[in-house]
Each structure stands twice: as structure tokens, then as C-alpha cells.
ZADRENVEX-72177 format. One record per residue (C-alpha): residue in three letters; residue number from 1; x, y, z. Coordinates in steps of 0.1 Angstrom, whole numbers. Example, Ala and Ser with C-alpha at 12.3 -4.5 7.8 and 13.67 -1.06 7.14 Angstrom:
% residues 2
+------+------+-------+-------+-------+
! resn ! resi !     X !     Y !     Z !
+------+------+-------+-------+-------+
!  ALA !    1 !   123 !   -45 !    78 !
!  SER !    2 !   137 !   -11 !    71 !
+------+------+-------+-------+-------+
This chain:
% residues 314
+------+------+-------+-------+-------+
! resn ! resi !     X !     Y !     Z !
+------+------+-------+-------+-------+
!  UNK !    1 !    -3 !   452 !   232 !
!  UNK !    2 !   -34 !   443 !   259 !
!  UNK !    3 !   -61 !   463 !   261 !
!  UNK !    4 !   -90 !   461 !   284 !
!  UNK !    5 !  -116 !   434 !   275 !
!  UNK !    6 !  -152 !   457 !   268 !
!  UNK !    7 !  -170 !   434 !   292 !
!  UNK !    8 !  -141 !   435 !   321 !
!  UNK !    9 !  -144 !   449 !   355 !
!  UNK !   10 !  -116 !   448 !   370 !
!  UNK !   11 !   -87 !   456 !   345 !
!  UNK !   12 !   -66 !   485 !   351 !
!  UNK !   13 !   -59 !   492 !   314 !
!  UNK !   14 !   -72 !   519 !   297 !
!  UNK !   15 !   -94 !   504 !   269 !
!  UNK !   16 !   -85 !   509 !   233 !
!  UNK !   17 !  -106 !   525 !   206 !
!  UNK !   18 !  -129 !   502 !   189 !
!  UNK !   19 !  -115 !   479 !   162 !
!  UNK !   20 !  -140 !   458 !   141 !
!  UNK !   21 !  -134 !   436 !   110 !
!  UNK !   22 !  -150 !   418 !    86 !
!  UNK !   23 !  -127 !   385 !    72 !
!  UNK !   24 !  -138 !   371 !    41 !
!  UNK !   25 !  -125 !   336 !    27 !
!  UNK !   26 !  -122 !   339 !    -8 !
!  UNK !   27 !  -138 !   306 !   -21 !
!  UNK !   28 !  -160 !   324 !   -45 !
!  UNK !   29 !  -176 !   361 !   -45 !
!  UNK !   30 !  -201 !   374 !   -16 !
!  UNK !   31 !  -238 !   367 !   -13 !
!  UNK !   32 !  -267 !   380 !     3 !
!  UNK !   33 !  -254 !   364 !    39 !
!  UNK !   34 !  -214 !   379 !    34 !
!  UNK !   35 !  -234 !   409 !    31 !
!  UNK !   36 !  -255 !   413 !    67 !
!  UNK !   37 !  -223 !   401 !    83 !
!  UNK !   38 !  -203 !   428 !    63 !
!  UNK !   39 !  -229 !   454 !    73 !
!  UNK !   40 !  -235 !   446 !   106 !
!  UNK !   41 !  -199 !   450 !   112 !
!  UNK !   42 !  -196 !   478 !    96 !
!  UNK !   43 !  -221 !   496 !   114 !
!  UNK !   44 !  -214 !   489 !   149 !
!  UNK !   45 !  -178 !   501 !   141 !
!  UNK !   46 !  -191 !   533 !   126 !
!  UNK !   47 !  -210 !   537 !   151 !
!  UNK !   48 !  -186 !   537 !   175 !
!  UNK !   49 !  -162 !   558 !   154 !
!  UNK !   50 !  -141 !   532 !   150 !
!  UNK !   51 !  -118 !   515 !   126 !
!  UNK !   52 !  -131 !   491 !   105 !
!  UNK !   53 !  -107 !   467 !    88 !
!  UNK !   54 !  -108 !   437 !    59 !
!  UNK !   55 !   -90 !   405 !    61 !
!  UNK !   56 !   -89 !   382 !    32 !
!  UNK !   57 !   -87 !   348 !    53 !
!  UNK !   58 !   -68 !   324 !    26 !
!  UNK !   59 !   -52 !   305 !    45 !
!  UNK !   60 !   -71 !   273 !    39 !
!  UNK !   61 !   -53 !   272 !     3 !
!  UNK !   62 !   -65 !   240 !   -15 !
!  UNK !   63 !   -99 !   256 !    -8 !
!  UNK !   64 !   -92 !   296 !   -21 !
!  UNK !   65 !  -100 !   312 !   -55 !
!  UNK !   66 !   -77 !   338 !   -53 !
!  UNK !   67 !   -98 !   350 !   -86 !
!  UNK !   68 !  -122 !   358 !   -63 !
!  UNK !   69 !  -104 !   379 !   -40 !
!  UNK !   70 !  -110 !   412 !   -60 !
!  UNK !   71 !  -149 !   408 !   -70 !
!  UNK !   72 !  -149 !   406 !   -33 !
!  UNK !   73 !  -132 !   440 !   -26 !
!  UNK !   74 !  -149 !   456 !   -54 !
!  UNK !   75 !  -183 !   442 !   -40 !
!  UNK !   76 !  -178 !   454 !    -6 !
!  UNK !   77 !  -167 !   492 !   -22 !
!  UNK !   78 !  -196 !   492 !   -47 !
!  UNK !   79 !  -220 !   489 !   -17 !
!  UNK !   80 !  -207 !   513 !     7 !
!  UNK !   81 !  -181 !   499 !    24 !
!  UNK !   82 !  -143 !   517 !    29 !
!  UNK !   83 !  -123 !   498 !    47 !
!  UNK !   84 !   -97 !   518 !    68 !
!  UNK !   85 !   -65 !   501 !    63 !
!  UNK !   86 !   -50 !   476 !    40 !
!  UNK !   87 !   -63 !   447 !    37 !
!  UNK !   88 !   -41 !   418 !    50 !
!  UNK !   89 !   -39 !   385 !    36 !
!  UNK !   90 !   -33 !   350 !    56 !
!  UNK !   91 !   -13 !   336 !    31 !
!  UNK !   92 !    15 !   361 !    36 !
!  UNK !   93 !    16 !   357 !    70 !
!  UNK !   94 !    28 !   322 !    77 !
!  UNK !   95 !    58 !   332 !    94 !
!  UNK !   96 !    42 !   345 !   121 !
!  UNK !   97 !    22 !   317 !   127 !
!  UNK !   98 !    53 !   293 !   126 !
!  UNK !   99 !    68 !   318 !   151 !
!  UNK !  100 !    38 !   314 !   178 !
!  UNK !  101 !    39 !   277 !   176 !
!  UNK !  102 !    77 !   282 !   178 !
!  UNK !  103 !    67 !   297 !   212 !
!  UNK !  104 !    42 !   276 !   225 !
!  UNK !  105 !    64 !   247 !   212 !
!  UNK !  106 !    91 !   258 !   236 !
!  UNK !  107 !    68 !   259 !   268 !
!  UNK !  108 !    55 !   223 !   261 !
!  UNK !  109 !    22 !   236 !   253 !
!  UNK !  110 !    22 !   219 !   217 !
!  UNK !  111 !    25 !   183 !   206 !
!  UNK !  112 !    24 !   161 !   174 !
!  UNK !  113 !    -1 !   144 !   165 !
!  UNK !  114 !    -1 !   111 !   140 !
!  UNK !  115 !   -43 !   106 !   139 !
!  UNK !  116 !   -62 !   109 !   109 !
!  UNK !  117 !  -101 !   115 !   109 !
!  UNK !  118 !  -106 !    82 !   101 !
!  UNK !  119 !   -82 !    74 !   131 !
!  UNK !  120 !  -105 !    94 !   152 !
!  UNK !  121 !  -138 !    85 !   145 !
!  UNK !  122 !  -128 !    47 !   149 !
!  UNK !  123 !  -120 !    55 !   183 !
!  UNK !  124 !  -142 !    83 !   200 !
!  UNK !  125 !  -166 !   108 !   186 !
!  UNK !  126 !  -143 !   136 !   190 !
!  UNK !  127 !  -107 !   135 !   194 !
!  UNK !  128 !   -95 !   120 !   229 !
!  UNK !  129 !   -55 !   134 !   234 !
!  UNK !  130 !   -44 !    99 !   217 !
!  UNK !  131 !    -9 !   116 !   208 !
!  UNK !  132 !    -7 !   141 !   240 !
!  UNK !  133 !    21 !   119 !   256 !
!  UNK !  134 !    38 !   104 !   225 !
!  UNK !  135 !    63 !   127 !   220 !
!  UNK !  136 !    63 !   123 !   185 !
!  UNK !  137 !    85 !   142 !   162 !
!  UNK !  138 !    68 !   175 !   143 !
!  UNK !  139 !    78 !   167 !   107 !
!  UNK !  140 !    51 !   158 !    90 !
!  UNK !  141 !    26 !   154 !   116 !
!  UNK !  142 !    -4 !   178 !   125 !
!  UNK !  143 !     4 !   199 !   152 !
!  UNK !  144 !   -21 !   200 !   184 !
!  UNK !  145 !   -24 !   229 !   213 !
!  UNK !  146 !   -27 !   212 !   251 !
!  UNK !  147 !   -62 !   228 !   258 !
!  UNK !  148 !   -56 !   226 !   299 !
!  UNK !  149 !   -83 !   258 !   300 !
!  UNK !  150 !  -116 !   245 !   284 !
!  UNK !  151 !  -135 !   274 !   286 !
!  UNK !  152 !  -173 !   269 !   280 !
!  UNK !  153 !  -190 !   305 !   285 !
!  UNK !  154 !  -190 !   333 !   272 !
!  UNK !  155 !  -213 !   369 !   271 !
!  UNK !  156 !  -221 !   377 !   235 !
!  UNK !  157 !  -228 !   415 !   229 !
!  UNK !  158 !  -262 !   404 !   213 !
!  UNK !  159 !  -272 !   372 !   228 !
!  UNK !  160 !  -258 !   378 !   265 !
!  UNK !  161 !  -242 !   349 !   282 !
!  UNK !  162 !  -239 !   318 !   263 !
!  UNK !  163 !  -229 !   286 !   278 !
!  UNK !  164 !  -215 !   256 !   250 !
!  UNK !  165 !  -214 !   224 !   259 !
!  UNK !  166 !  -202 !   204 !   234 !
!  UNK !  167 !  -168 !   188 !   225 !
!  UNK !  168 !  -152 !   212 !   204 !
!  UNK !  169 !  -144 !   235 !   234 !
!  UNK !  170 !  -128 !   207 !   253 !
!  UNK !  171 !  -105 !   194 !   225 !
!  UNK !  172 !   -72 !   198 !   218 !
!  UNK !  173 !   -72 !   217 !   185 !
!  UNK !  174 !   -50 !   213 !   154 !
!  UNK !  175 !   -31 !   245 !   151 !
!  UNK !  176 !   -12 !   233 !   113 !
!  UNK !  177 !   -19 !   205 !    96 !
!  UNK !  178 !     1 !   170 !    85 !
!  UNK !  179 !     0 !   192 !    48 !
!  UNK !  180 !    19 !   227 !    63 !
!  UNK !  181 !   -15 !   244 !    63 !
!  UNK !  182 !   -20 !   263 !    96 !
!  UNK !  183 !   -53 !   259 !   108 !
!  UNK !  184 !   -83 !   287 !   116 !
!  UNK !  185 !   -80 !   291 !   150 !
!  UNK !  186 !   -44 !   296 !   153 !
!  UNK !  187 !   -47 !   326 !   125 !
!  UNK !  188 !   -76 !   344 !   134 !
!  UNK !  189 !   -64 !   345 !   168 !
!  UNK !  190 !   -31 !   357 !   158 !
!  UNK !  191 !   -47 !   384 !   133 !
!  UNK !  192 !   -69 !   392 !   155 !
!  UNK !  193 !   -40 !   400 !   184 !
!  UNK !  194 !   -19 !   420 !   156 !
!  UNK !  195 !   -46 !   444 !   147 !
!  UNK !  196 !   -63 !   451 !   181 !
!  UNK !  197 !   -89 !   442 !   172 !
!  UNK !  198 !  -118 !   445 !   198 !
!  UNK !  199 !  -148 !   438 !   184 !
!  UNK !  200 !  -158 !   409 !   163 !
!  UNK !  201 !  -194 !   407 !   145 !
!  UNK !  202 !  -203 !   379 !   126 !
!  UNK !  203 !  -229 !   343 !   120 !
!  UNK !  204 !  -238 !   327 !   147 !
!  UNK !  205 !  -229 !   298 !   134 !
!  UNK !  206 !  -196 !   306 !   145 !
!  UNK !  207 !  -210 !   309 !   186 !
!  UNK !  208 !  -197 !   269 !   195 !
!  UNK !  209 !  -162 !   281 !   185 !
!  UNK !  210 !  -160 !   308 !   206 !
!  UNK !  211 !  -151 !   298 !   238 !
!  UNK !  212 !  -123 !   275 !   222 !
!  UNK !  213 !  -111 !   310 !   202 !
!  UNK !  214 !  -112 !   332 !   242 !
!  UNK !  215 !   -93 !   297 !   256 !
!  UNK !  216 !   -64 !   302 !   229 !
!  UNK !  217 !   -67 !   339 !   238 !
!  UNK !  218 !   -55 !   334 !   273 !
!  UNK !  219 !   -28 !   306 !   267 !
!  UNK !  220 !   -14 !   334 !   244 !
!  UNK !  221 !   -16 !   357 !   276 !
!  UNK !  222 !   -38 !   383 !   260 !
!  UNK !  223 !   -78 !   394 !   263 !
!  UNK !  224 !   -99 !   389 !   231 !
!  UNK !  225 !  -122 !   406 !   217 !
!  UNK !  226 !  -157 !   411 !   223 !
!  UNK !  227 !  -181 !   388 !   200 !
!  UNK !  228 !  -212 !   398 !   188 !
!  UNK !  229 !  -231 !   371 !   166 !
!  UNK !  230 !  -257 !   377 !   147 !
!  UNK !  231 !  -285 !   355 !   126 !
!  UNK !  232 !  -277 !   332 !   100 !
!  UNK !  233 !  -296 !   337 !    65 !
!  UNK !  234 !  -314 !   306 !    56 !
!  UNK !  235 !  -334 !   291 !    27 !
!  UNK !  236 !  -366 !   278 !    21 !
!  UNK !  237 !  -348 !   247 !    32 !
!  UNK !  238 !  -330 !   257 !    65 !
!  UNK !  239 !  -294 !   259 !    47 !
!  UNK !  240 !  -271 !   285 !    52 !
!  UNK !  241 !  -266 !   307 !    28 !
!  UNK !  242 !  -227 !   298 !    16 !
!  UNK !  243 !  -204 !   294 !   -11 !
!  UNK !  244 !  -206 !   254 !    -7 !
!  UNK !  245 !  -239 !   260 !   -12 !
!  UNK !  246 !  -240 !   278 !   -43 !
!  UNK !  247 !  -255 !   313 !   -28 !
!  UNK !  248 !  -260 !   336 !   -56 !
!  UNK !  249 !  -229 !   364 !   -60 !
!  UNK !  250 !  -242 !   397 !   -47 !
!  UNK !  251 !  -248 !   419 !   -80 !
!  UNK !  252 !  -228 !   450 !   -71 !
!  UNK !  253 !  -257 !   471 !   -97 !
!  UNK !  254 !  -278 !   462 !   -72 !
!  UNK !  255 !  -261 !   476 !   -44 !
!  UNK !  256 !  -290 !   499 !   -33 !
!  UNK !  257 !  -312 !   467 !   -32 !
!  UNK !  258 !  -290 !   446 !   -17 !
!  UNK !  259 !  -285 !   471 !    13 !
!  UNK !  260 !  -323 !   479 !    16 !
!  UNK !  261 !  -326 !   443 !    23 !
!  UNK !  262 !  -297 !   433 !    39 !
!  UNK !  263 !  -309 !   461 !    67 !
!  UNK !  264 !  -345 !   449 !    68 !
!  UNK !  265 !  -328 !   414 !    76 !
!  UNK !  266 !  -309 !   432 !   109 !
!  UNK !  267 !  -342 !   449 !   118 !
!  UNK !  268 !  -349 !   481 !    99 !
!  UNK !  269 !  -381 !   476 !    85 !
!  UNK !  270 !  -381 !   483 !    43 !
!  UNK !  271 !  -408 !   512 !    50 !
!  UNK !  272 !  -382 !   534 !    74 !
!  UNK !  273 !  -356 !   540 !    43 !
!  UNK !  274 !  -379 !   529 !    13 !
!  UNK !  275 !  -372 !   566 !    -1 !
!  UNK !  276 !  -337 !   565 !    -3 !
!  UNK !  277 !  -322 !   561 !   -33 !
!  UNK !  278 !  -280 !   568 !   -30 !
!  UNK !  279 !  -260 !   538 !   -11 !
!  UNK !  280 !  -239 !   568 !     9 !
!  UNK !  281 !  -267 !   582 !    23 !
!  UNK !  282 !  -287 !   552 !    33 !
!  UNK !  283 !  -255 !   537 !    50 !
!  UNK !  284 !  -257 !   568 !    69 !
!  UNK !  285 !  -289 !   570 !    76 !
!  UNK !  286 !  -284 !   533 !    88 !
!  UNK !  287 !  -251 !   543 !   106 !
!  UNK !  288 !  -279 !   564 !   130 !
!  UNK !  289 !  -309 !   540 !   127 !
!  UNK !  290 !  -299 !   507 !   135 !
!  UNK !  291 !  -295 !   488 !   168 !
!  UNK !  292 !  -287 !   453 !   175 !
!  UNK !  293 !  -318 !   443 !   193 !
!  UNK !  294 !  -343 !   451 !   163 !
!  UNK !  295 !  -324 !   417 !   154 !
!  UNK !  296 !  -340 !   400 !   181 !
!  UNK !  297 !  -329 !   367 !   199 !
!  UNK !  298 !  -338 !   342 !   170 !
!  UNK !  299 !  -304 !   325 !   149 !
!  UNK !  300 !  -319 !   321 !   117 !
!  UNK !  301 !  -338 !   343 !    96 !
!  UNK !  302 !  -349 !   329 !    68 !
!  UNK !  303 !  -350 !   348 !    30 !
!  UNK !  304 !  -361 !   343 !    -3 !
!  UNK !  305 !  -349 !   351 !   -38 !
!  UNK !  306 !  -366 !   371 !   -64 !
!  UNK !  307 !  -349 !   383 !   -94 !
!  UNK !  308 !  -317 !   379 !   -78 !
!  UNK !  309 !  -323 !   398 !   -47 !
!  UNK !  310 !  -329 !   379 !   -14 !
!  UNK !  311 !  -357 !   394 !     9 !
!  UNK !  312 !  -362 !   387 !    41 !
!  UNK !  313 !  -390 !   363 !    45 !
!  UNK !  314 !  -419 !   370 !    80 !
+------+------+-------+-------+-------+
């Protein structure tokens, strides 16, 4: 079903009620950054008394822990955080991603493509449409989407309007891979679509994909979401906190901790909710309190560690 983007003008749909997510990939248990992004998104959907949905994104198989997949429910519950619906998994939803590259397929808007990485980067920096014209059969090739639309801005709820310049807006994406696995892209767009979802919160290091995420939008003939990114959580050393990084796991008996600082990092200073002492009622109290501009502009914040508990570092 469309709905009316947030930002639009001019669209005569009525809009639909909000519809945020949060969309873990299970390759190990949260940290102290899956937690802002969790929280963030969970508040601006409770604040706008909307639904607020889990996705376990394991699609990417040869990189999931599916071990992993219930510390990471268990995590989000043992710090406040009741999802509204059943979560959906990627993994079991490959036959609807066939089916839209079935589609797109159909209209000429997909092609094969025989180039490796190595292929690539002995011939341009980026990929350069080598296969466009080729015609080459599907079986056991990566499968590219004709990115005719190139989109390059966009207006983030948090940072306003963002223009991105660099290649991966103007490529042609892989949509599933020479190996069967379907790609990002194709299934957040897709999960995103089948849950109406209109808001997405997350790291900003996801901003340079987000034009090429609206561009897929519109050659599937439907409005996406509105994007609200938020700061990364850095170390000492300027990494991102990650799994590939070896974050610390969130300890779930720290939950009360863990959300006092996690809301500290989106602007709350520690002072305004030092006295609570239940995770319910400080996620309320937070639920009223917090605002996306006590985030400020910056795209890294950097924290520290101390007995297991990152704080935010001034």
C-alpha cells in the first residue's frame, strides 16, 4: 500500500500511522552502539504512538550466528524494549525477494553480471555497468538493478538536507549474489515496503546509502520512509563501535546503566534522571524528555568503557 511520504507536499494520500523499526543482524549480541540506535528508535516511535517493530536481518548467512539471535531479543526486553509485533526474519523470506527481481526481471530493469571485485577494481574504482548490455544468462551470475534514477539528496529528520556525492549512489547495485544470497538493499527495501514502515532511525554511517535505498524505492513505484540518522559511538580510537570490532555484549543486569547512558549519549544529561532507579519508568520518563536536537549536528560521539559500561565521553 502507499502512503504519503512525512516530508511530501503535494501527495493526496492520507498518511499512515507511524511505523518505526529497529533491524539487528545477528553476528554476535548488542553493544553499547545497537543500544542508542535501539533506543532512539524506540523513542521517536513512542513518541509518536506508534508501532515499533524488530527485524532480525540474516540474510547475509555466511556471516549470521543464529546463536545470537535470542541474547539479542532477550537484551532488547531486559532493557525496556516490547516490540509490537513478531519479529520477522530475512532468511525466511527469500521468496519474496526472488519474486521482485522476478518483476523487475520482466521489465528489463535487471541484468547479469559476470565481474568479480577483483574484476572491478582492475578496471575503475567503482563498478562501471561492464555487464549492462551483455545479456548474460542469470544462473550463476550476480544479479544487478539498472540505476537509471541516481538520486543524490535527501532531507534527514535530524540532519536536514543532505546531498551525497559519491559513487555508490550512482552504481548499479547487486541485488543477489553469484552464491544465491540476496543482497541488503534489495531486502530492507522490500521489508521495509511490507511492513509500512515510515520511519527509519539509525547510525549515520548508514547516510551515503540512503539515497541509493529512496532510488530503489521509486523504481519499485512506492515512497520510502522517512530517515532519521543519528551519531555513531566511537572509541578512544575513532572506530565504530561493532561486532567486527569486538564491542563488548550489553550486560542485560546492567540495563538501568546501560540506558542512563545510552540517553546521555542522545542528549539527556545523566543529572536529569540520575534518581531513577526502575528501567519502565525511566523509559518513560525518557519517552517525554528526549528530543532529537539535544543530539546535536556532530556524527560521532565518542565513549569510554569502565567496568563494562560505556559513558559518553565530553
Amino acid at each position: 500500500m502507499l502512503r504519503e511520504h512525512p516530508l511530501s507536499n503535494n501527495s493526496k494520500l492520507l498518511p499512515q500511522p507511524y511505523v518505526g523499526r529497529f533491524a539487528p543482524s545477528p553476528s554476535g549480541p548488542l553493544h553499547f552502539g545497537s543500544l542508542v540506535c535501539a533506543l532512539a528508535s524506540f523513542l521517536h516511535a513512542r513518541q509518536a504512538n506508534g508501532t515499533w517493530l524488530v527485524r532480525i536481518e540474516d540474510i547475509d548467512t555466511p556471516r549470521v550466528d543464529t546463536s545470537t539471535i535470542p541474547i539479542i531479543l532477550d537484551s532488547l526486553l531486559a532493557h525496556g524494549m516490547q516490540w509490537d509485533a513478531q519479529p520477522i526474519y530475512q532468511s525466511q523470506r527469500c521468496e519474496h525477494y526472488q519474486h521482485i527481481i522476478n518483476t523487475l526481471a520482466d521489465k528489463l530493469e535487471v541484468y547479469a553480471c559476470k565481474c568479480s571485485r577483483k574484476n572491478i577494481r582492475a578496471r575503475s574504482e567503482h563498478y562501471d555497468q561492464h555487464c549492462r548490455d551483455l545479456n548474460l544468462p542469470f544462473k550463476n551470475y550476480a544479479v544487478r538493478w539498472k540505476n537509471n534514477i541516481q538520486r543524490t539528496r535527501f532531507c534527514d529528520l535530524h540532519y536536514g538536507m543532505l546531498d551525497i556525492s559519491n559513487h555508490v549512489v550512482k552504481e548499479d547495485p547487486v541485488l543477489k549474489r553469484a552464491d544465491g544470497v540476496y543482497n541488503y538493499l534489495l531486502a530492507v527495501v522490500a521489508d521495509d515496503l511490507e511492513q509500512q514502515v515510515t520511519h527509519v532511525v539509525r547510525g549515520a554511517d548508514l547516510i551515503d546509502t540512503t539515497p541509493l535505498q529512496i532510488s530503489f524505492f521509486e523504481a519499485l513505484h512506492a515512497i520510502s520512509p522517512a530517515y532519521m540518522h543519528i551519531p555513531l559511538a566511537v572509541d578512544m580510537h575513532g572506530q565504530k563501535l561493532s561486532k567486527q570490532q569486538c564491542a563488548p555484549a550489553l550486560d542485560s543486569h546492567q540495563a538501568i546503566h546501560n540506558l542512563k547512558n545510552a540517553l546521555v549519549f542522545l542528549g539527556l544529561p545523566a543529572a536529569t534522571h540520575s534518581k531513577i532507579d526502575n528501567v519502565d519508568t525511566l523509559l518513560n520518563w525518557a519517552i517525554e524528555h528526549w528530543q532529537p536536537q539535544l543530539m546535536g549536528l556532530q556524527t560521532e560521539i565518542l565513549v569510554s568503557q569502565t567496568n563494562g559500561v560505556y559513558c559518553t565521553k565530553n
